[in-house]
N, C-alpha and C positions, 0 to 999 in steps of 0.2 A: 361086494358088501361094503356099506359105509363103515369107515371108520368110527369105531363105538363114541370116540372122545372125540368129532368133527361132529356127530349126531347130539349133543350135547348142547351143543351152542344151536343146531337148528331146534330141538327138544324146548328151549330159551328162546327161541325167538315164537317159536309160535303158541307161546304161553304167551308172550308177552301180545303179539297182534290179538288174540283171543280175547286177552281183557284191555286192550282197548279201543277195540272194536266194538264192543257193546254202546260205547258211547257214539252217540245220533251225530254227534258234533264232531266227531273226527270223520273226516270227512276221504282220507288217503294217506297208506303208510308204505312207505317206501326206505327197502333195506340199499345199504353201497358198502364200499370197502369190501372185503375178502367172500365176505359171505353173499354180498351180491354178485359178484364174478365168478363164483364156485372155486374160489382157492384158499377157504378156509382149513384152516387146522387143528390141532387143538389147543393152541395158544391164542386163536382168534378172540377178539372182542366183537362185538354184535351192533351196527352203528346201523339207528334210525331215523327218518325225517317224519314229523308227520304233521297232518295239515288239518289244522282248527277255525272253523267257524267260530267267530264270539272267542279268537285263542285266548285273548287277556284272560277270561274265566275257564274256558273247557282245557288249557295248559293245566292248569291246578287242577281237575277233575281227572285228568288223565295222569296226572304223577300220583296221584289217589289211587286210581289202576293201577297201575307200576305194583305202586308199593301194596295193596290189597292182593294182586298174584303171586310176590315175590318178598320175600323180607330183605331191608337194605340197610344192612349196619353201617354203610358210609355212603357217603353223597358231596361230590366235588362239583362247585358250579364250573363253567366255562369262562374263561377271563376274558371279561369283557361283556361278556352274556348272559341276560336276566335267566335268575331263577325260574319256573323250575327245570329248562334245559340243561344239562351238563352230565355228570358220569354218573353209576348206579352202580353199586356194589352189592352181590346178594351173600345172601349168607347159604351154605349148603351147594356151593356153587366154583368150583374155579375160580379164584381170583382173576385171570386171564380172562372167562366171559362176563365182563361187564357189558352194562348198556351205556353208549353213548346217544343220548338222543339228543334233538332238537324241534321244537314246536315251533310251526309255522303260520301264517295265515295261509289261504289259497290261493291268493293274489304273491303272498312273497315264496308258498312253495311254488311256483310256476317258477318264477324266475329261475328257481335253481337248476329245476329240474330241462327247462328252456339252454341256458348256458350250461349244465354242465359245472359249476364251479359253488361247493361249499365252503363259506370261512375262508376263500381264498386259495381253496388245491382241488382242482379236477376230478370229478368224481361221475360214474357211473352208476346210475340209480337204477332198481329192481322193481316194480309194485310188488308188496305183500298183502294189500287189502282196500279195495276200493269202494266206496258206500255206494249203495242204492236208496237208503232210506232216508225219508224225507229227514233235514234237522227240527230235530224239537226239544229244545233246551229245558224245556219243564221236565220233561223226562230221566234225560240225564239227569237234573240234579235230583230227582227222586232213587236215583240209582246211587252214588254217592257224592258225600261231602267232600267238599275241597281239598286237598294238602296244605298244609302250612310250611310258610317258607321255612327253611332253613336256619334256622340261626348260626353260622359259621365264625368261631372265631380265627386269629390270625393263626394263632398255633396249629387250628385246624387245614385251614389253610395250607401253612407250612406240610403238616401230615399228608395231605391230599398230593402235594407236589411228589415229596419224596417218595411216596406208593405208588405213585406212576411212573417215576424214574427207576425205583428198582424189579418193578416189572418189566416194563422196557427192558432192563437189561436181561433179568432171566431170560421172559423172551427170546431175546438175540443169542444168548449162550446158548439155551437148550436147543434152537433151530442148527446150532454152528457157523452163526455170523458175527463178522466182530463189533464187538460191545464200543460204545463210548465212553462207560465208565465200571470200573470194575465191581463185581456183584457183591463183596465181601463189603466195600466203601460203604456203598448204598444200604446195605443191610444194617449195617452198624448207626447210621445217620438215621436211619426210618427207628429203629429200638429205640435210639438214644431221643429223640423227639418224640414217641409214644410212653417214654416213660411217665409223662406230666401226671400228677394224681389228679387236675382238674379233669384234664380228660377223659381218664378212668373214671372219673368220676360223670361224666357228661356220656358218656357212651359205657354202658356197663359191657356189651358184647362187643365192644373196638377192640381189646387187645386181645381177645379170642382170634379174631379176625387175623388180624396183624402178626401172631404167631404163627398160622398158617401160611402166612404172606413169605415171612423170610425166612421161611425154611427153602421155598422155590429158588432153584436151582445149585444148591451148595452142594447137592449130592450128587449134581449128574457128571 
């Protein structure tokens, strides 16, 4: 029998290929990391590629998707890489199953999937969903409206880093691997950085979120 909290994060991903597959313009989605190899746990995050005709616009139709199956109280870009690829936080969800994705054309997802090498580390890709249907962009946008970028400030920013650094370490504690930084630090530095009232004020459901966050792994 699978594991109830391993079936979670698949539960999440096939939500996720679901609605964005409806769009004509994603053209092939492909899972790597843990969950493409079958060595997910339940600390896994959930990392996708996927591959856009017309990406400049069906990118943004498809973070539309994202967020229309999922609600996402935080969104960290990629450093270095345009919106709207980068981390997805849901709400009602393990912090540990975020999405990582990234939107490709079909010309630059070959190459990856050709070499083997995403952002620079080796990776094993899975297909999760492959089109049959002709593209036709009228359609999609009749389906939904764009996403709008981000607005990220630096503090946000800053937020984004620190919530991934004390994941990471929960993480490592609860598997029983050694940390590179201790989970108490981290927790302390993520609170003391989500205190800002701007914030709370810009994200009314951030520190809900965040409360749930670092309480992960002080008790195990």
């Amino acid at each position: 029998m699978e594991d109830q909290s391993v079936s979670h994060i698949t539960r999440i991903k096939g939500e996720l290929v679901t609605a964005l597959s409806v769009l004509t313009c994603v053209r092939r989605i492909d899972s790597f990391g843990s969950v493409a190899v079958g060595r997910a746990d339940q600390w896994s995050d959930l990392d996708l590629l996927v591959s856009c005709e017309h990406v400049e616009r069906t990118a943004w139709l498809a973070a539309a998707a994202i967020r229309s199956a999922k609600r996402v109280p935080f969104f960290r870009a990629f450093s270095g890489v345009a919106q709207p690829s980068g981390r997805y936080w849901f709400d009602d969800e393990s912090p540990f199953h975020r999405l990582d994705v990234s939107f490709y054309s079909p010309a630059e997802h070959a190459v990856v999937c050709r070499s083997g090498v995403h952002s620079g580390h080796p990776v094993m890709v899975k297909p999760e969903y492959v089109a049959h249907r002709p593209v036709d962009p009228a359609a999609d946008a009749r389906l939904l409206s764009p996403a709008n970028r981000v607005d990220v400030t630096p503090r946000e920013r800053y937020i984004g880093r620190l919530l991934y650094v004390h994941l990471e370490t929960a993480k490592d504690r609860m598997r029983g691997w050694p940390a590179e930084r201790n989970i108490l630090e981290t927790r302390a530095e993520l609170l003391d950085a989500a205190s800002s009232t701007l914030t709370m004020h810009r994200h009314k459901g951030l520190m809900g979120f965040l409360a749930s966050v670092v309480a992960l792994g002080c008790h195990s």
